[in-house]
KEPA-847808 format. One line per 5 residues: number of its first residue (from 1); their letters; for each residue x, y, z of C-alpha. Coordinates in nm, 3 decimals, always signed. Each point is the difference from the previous one (the first is absolute). Example, Ala and Ser with C-alpha at 12.3 -4.5 7.8 and 13.67 -1.06 7.14 Angstrom:
1	as	+1.230,-0.450,+0.780 ~ +0.137,+0.344,-0.066
***
This chain:
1	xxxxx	-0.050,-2.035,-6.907 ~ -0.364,+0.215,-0.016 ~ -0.132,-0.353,+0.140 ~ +0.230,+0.025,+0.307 ~ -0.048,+0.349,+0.075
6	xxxxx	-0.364,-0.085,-0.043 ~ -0.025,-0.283,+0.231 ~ +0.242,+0.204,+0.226 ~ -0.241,+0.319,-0.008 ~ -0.275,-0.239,+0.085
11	xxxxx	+0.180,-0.159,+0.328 ~ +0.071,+0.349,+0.116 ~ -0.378,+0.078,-0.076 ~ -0.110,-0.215,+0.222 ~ +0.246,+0.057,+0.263
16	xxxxx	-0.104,+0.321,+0.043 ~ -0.402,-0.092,+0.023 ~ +0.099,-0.213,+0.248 ~ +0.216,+0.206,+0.227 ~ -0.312,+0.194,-0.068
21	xxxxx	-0.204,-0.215,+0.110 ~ +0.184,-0.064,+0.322 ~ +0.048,+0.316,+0.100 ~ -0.406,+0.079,-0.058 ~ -0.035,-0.303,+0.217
26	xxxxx	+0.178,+0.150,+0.278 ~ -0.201,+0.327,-0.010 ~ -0.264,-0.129,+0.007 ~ +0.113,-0.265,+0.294 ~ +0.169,+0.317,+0.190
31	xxxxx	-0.342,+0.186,-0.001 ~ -0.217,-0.308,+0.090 ~ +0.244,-0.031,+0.307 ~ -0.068,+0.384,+0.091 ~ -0.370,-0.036,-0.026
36	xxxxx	+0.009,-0.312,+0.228 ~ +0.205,+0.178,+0.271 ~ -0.164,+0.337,-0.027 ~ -0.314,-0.147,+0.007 ~ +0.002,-0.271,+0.217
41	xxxxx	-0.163,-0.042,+0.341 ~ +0.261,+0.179,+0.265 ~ +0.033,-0.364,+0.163 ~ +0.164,-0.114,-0.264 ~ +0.224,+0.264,-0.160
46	xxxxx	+0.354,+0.012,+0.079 ~ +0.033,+0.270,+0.292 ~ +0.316,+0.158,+0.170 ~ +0.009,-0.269,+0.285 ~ +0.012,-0.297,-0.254
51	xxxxx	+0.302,+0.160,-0.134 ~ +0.185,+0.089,+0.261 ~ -0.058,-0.346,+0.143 ~ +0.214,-0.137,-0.332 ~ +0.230,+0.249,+0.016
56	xxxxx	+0.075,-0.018,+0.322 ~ +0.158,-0.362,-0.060 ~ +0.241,+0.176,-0.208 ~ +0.341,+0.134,+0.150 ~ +0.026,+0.401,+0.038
61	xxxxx	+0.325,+0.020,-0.159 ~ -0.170,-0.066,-0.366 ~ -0.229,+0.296,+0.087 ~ +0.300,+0.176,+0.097 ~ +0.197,-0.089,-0.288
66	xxxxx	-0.311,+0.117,-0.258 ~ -0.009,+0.334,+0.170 ~ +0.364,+0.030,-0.010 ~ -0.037,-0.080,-0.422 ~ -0.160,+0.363,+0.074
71	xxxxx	+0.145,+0.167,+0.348 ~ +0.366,-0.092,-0.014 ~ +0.035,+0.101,+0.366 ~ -0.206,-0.341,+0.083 ~ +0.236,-0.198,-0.223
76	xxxxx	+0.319,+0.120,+0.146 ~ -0.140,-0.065,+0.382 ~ -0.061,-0.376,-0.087 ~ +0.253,-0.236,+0.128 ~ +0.181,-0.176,-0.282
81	xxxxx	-0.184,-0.338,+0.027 ~ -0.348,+0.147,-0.042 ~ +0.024,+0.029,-0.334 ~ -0.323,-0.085,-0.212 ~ -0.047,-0.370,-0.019
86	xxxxx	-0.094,-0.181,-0.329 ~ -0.391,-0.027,-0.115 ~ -0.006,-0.356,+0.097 ~ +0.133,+0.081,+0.377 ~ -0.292,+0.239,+0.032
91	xxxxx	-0.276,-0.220,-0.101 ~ +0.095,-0.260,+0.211 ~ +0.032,+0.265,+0.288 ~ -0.401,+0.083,-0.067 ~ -0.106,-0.398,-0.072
96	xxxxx	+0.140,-0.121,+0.319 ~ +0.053,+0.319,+0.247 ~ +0.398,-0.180,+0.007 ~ +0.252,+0.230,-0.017 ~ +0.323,-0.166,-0.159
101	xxxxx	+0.287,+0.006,+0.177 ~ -0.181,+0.096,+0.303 ~ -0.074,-0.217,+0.244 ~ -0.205,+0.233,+0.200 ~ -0.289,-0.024,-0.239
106	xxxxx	-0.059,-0.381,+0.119 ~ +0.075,+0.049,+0.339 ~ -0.255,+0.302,+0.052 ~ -0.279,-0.241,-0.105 ~ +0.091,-0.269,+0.219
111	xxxxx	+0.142,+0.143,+0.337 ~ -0.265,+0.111,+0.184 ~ +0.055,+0.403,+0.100 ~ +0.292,+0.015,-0.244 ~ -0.207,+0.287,-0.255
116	xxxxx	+0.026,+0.214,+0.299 ~ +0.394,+0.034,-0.057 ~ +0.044,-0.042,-0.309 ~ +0.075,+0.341,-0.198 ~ +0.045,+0.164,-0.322
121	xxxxx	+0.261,+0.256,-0.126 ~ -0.101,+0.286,-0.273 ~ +0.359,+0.159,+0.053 ~ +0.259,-0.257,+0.170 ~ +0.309,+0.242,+0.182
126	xxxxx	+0.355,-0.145,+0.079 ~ -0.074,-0.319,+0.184 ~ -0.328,+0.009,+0.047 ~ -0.193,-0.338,-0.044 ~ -0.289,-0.134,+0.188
131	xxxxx	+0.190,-0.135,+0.304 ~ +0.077,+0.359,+0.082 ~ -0.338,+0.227,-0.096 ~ -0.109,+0.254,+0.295 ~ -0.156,-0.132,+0.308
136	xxxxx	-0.275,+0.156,+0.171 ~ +0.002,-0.083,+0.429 ~ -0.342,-0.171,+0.094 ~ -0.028,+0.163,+0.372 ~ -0.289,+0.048,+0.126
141	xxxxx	-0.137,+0.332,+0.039 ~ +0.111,-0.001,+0.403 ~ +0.352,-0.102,-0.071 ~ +0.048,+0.271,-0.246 ~ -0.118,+0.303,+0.224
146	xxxxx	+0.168,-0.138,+0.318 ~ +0.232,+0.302,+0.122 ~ +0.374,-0.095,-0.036 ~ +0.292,+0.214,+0.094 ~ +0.176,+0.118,-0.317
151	xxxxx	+0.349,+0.105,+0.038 ~ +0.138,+0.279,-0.270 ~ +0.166,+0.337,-0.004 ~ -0.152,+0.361,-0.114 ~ +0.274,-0.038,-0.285
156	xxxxx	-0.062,-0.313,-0.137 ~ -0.404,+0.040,+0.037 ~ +0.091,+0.359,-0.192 ~ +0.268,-0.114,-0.299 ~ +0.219,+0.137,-0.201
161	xxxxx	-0.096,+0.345,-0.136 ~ -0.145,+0.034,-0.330 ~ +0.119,+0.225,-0.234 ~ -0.268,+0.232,-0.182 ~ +0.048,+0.146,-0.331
166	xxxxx	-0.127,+0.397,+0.075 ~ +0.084,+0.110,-0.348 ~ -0.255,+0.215,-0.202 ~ -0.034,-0.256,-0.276 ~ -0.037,-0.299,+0.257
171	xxxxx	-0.345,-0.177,-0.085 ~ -0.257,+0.019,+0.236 ~ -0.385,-0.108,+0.045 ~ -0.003,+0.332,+0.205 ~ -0.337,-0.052,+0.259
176	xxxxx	-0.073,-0.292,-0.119 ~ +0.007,-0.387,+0.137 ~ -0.005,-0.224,-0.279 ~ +0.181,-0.310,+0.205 ~ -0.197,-0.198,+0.264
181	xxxxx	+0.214,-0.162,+0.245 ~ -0.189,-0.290,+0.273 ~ +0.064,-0.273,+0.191 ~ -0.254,-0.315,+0.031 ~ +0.222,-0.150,+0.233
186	xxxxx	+0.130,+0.302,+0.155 ~ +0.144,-0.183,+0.341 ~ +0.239,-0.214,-0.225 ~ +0.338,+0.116,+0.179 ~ +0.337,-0.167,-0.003
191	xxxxx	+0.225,-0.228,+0.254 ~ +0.331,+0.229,+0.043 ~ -0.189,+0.222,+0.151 ~ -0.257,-0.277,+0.204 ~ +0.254,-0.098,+0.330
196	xxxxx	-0.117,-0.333,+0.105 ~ -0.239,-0.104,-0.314 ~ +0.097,-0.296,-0.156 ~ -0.237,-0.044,-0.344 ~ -0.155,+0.212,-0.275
201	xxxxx	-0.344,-0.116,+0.202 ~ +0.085,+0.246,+0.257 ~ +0.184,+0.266,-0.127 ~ -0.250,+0.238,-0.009 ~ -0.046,+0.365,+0.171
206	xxxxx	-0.170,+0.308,+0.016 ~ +0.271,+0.235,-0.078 ~ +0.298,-0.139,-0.125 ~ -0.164,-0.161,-0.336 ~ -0.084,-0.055,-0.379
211	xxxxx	-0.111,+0.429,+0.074 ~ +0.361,+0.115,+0.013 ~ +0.074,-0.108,-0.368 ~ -0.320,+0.161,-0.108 ~ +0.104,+0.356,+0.154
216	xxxxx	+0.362,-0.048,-0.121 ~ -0.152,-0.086,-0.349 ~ -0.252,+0.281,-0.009 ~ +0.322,+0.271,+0.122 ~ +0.173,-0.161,-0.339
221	xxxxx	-0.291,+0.046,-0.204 ~ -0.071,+0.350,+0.091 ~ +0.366,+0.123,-0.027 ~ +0.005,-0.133,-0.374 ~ -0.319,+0.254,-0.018
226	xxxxx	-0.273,-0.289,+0.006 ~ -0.283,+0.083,+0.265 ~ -0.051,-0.269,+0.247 ~ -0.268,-0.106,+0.229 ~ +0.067,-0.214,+0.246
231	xxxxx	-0.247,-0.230,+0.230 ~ +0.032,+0.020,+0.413 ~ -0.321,-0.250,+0.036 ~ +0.058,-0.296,+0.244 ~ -0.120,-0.270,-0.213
236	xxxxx	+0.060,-0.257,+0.310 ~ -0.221,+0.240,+0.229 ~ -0.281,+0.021,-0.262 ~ -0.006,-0.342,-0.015 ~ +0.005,-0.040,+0.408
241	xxxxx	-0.266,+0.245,+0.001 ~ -0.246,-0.118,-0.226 ~ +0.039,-0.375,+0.096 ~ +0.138,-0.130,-0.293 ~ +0.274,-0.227,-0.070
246	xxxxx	+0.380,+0.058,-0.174 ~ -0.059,-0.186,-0.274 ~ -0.276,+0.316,-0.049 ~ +0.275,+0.291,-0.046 ~ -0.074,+0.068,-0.324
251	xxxxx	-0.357,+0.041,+0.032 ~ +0.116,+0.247,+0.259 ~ +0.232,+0.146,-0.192 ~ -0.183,+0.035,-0.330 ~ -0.236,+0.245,+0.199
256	xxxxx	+0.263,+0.229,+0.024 ~ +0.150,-0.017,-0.343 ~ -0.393,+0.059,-0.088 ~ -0.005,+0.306,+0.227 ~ +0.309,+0.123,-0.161
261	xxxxx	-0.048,+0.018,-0.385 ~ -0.337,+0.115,+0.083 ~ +0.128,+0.296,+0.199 ~ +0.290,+0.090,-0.223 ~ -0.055,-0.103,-0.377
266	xxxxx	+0.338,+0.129,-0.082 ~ +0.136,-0.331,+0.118 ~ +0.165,-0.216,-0.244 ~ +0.194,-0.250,+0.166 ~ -0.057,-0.238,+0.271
271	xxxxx	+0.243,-0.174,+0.200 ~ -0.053,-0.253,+0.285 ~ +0.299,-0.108,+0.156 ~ +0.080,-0.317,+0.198 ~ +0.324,-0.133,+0.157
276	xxxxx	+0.040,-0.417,-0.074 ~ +0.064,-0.225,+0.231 ~ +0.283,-0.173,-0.206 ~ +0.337,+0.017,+0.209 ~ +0.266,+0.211,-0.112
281	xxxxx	+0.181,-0.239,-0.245 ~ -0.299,+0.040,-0.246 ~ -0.042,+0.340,+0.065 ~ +0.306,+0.170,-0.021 ~ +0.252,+0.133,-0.252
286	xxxxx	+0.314,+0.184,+0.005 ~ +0.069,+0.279,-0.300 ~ +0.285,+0.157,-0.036 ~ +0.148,-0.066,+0.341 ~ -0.385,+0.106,+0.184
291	xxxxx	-0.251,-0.227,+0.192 ~ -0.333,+0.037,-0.166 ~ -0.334,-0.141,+0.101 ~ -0.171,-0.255,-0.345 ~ -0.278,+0.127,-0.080
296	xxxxx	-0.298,-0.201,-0.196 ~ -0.326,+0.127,-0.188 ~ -0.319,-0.164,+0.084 ~ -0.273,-0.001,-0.280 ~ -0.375,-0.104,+0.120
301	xxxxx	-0.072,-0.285,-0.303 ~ -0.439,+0.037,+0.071 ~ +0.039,+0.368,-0.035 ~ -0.182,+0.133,-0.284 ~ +0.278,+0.249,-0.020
306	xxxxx	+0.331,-0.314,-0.023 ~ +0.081,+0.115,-0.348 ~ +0.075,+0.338,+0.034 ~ +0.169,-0.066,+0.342 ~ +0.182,-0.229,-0.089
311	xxxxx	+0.164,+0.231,-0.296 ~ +0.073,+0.250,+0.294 ~ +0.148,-0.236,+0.183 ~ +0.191,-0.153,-0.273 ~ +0.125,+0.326,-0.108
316	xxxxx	+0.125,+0.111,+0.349 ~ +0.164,-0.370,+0.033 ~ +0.207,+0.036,-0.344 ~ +0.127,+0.374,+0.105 ~ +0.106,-0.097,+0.313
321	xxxxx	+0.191,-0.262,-0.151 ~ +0.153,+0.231,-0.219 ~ +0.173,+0.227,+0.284 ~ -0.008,-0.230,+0.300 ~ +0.045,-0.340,-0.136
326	xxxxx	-0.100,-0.310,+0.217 ~ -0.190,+0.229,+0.257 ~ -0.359,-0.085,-0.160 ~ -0.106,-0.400,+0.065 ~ -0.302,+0.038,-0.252
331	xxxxx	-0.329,+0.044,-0.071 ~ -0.282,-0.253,+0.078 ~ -0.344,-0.072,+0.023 ~ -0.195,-0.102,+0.267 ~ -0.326,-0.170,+0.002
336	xxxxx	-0.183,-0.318,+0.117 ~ -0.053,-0.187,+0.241 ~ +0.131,+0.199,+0.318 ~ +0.077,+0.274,-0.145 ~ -0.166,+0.349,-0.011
341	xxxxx	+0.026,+0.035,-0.401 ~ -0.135,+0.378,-0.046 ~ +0.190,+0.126,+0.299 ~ -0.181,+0.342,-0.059 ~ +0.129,+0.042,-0.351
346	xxxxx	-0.386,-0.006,-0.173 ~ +0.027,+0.377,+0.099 ~ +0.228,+0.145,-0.206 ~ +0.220,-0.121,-0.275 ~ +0.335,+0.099,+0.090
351	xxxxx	-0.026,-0.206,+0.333 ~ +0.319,-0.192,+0.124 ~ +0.079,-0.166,+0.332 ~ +0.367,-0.014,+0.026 ~ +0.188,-0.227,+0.266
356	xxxxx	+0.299,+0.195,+0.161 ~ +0.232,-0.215,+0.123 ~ -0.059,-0.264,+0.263 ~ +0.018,-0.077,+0.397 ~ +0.318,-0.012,-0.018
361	xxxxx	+0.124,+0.363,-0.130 ~ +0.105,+0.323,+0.155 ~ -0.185,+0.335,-0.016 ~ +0.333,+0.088,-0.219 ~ -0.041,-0.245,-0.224
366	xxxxx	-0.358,+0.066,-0.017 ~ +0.029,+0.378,-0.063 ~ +0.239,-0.037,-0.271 ~ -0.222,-0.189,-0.190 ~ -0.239,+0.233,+0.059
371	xxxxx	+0.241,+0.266,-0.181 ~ +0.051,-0.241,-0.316 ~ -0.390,-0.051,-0.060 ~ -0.061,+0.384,+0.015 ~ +0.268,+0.073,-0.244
376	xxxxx	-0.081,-0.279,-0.274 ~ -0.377,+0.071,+0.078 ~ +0.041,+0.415,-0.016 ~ +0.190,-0.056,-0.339 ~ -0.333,-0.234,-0.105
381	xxxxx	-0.230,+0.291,+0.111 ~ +0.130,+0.253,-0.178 ~ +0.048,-0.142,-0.341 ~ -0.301,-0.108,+0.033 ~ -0.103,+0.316,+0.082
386	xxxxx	+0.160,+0.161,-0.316 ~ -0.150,-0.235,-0.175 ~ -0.320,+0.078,+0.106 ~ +0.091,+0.350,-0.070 ~ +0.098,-0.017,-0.345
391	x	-0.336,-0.205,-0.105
***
């Protein structure tokens, strides 16, 4: 018996100088490693770029899903097949740049132009998929600032009145403008109201436009208490003035957001707002027995700023879920090949565009929407707000 528990006393001995051993080993190995990459030439350390390039082979949902081990909100936005694949399906993803069970992953290599359509989805809304994502028109700058007759009543053009709550313990940023409301494409306008247009191409006008939803937004806003700025510039004029093309409205436009923070640093928000050129059957939903305009956040993915966007727009996506189900069609990012990718947001960090509706819709439809973003988004400001407060 003493000779087994000897024997046995040695085996664990040198179990343990080995495990030792190993672990010494890997120390050491671990701090060899860190030498060699801190110390290395910076042509051949690992940088940003290189990782990004592998990373980008791998589908956003996994991201999503890791986040959501964290954030539940971007968990209980993902649709129901995006659920984290297995290690093996991820490794293959970065060895080969193949996504399985997409096909779209092979074609985009081999059809020439393909890339240019081919999309991602951070935040995927009720029947959204990448046959349906927002459209921008491609006229050219002459097209868009031809004058058109628009046909629409003071009512309409007005909307519904918007109730205000005036009581003493109603919150209120008092003076000041913390929201910034623009419009890059400020022309975009919509067919009911276009007599004789046929195609999102042309449905474009000076008045009757993409501006209406901005003032009906800002009214909402500022009757939750929420000061509101809102943008008059003709971004199609600038452009016509200064010789540039369409596809330059946001180098336009980010002069003004510029112009604005700098002139008002109480500014916290910035919304640009766009109308799609999808046709009605993508862009509308009816709740409770009302027309409403889809709406659809837009996050710049070569933005320095995309992470902390894209949590803003995340955020406003899951509470307008919560009261107004179906009326949100997602959040996505946008980037590559003709695409902006920043679309202004390197400026701030609380920077969304947001796609009301498309050619298709009605001011009514429009403004309603309008309503249901400043009430989810007023209840966002002022927790956070309290929040704030309470730190």
């Amino acid at each position: 018996m003493l000779l087994k528990n000897k024997r046995y006393k040695q085996k664990q001995g040198k179990l343990f100088y080995r495990r030792s051993g190993i672990y010494l080993i890997s120390i050491i190995v671990l701090f060899i490693a860190i030498g060699l990459l801190t110390t290395a030439q910076p042509a051949y350390r690992f940088s940003s770029k290189t990782i990004t390039n592998w990373t980008s082979d791998i589908d956003s949902s996994i991201f999503m899903n890791l986040i959501g081990m964290e954030n539940r909100a971007f968990k209980r936005t993902l649709l129901e097949e995006s659920l984290l694949p297995s290690l093996s399906t991820i490794l293959f993803q970065v060895a080969t740049s193949l996504t399985p069970n997409d096909p779209r992953s092979l074609l985009r290599n081999e059809i020439p132009g393909f890339s240019s359509f081919d999309k991602n989805t951070l935040i995927a809304g009720e029947g959204t998929d990448y046959t349906n994502y927002p459209i921008e028109s491609s006229a050219p700058l002459e097209e868009i600032l031809q004058d058109r007759v628009a046909v629409i009543d003071e009512d309409t053009s007005k909307g519904a009145e918007i109730e205000k709550d005036t009581s003493k313990t109603a919150p209120t940023t008092g003076d000041r403008d913390v929201v910034f409301i623009y419009n890059t494409h400020n022309r975009e306008s919509f067919l009911p109201y276009l007599p004789g247009t046929n195609g999102s191409d042309s449905a474009f006008h000076k008045e009757v436009n993409i501006t209406n939803v901005s003032d009906r937004l800002a009214k909402a806003l500022e009757a939750k208490g929420i000061g509101t700025q809102v943008d008059k510039t003709d971004i199609g004029m600038v452009l016509d003035e200064k010789g540039m093309e369409y596809w330059q409205s946001y180098d336009a436009s980010g002069e003004v957001v510029e112009a604005a923070i700098t002139s008002n640093k109480e500014i916290k928000y910035i919304f640009d707002l766009h109308r799609d050129a999808q046709g009605r059957d993508v862009t509308t939903k009816e709740i409770n027995g009302e027309s409403y305009a889809r709406i659809m956040f837009v996050v710049g993915s070569e933005s320095k700023n995309f992470n902390k966007n894209s949590e803003l727009a995340a955020k406003l996506d899951q509470l307008i879920e919560e009261k107004y189900p179906g009326l949100s069609r997602g959040v996505i990012p946008q980037g590559g090949p003709g695409n902006n990718g920043v679309y202004n947001q390197d400026l701030t960090d609380n920077a969304v565009l947001i796609e009301f509706g498309g050619v298709g819709n009605t001011l009514e439809e429009l403004y309603r929407s309008a309503d249901a973003i400043a009430e989810v988004f007023s209840e966002y400001y002022w927790d956070a707000e309290a929040v704030n407060a309470a730190q």
